[in-house]
N, C-alpha and C positions, 0 to 999 in steps of 0.2 A: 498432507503436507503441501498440496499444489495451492488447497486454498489460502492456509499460512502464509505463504509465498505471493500471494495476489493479494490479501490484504498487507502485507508490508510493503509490497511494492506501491498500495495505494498512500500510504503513510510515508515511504520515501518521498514520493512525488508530490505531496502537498510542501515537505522541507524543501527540496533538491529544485523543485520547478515554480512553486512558491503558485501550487495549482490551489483553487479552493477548495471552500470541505467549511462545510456549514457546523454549529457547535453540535446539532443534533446529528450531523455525520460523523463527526469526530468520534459522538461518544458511544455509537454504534459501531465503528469502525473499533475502537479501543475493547467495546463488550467481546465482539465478535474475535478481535484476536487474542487475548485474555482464557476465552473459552476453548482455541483450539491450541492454544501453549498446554491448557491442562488437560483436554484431551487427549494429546499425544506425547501428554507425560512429557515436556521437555524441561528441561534445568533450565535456569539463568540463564548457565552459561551458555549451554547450546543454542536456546532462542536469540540470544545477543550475536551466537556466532553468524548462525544464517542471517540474521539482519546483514551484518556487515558484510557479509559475503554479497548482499543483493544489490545493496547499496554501494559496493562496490562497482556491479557490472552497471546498474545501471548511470553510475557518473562517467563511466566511459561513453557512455552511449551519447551524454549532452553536447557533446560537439556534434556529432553527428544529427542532432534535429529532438533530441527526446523532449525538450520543455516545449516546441514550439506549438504555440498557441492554436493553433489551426492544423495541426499534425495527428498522425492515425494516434499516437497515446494520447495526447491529449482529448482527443476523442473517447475513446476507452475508459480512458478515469471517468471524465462526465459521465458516462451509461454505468459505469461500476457504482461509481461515489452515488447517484441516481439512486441506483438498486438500493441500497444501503437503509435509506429511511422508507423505500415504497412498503406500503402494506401488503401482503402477502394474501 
């Protein structure tokens, strides 16, 4: 579930921060959380809920610095979203 949770948080943050995310990260990003939705056996509805639950905390957080360019998430995504296409 934690990774669930860190891939939608990367997919919030490309909406919410308007961070990038290359088409080949996108559609890894997309395989990747696809696969652990049916993984962990979730419905619709439940995948839908936690999104918006995440997407919720994290639009609190945008006042407080979450989109900022040079800031520790923003950071973060880069080295995530990175991982994403590297070859393994």
């Amino acid at each position: 579930m934690q990774d669930l949770t860190a891939l939608y948080r990367l997919t919030i943050s490309n909406d919410l921060c308007d961070f990038p995310l290359s088409p080949a990260q996108s559609d890894e990003l997309t395989r990747r959380t696809e696969e652990l939705e049916s993984q962990l056996s979730l419905s619709d509805d439940a995948s839908t809920k936690l999104y918006e639950q995440i997407e919720a905390q994290m639009t609190k957080q945008v006042d407080a610095g979450l989109c900022k360019p040079s800031g520790d998430w923003a950071r973060e995504y880069a080295r995530q979203t990175e991982a994403l296409t590297t070859p393994k």
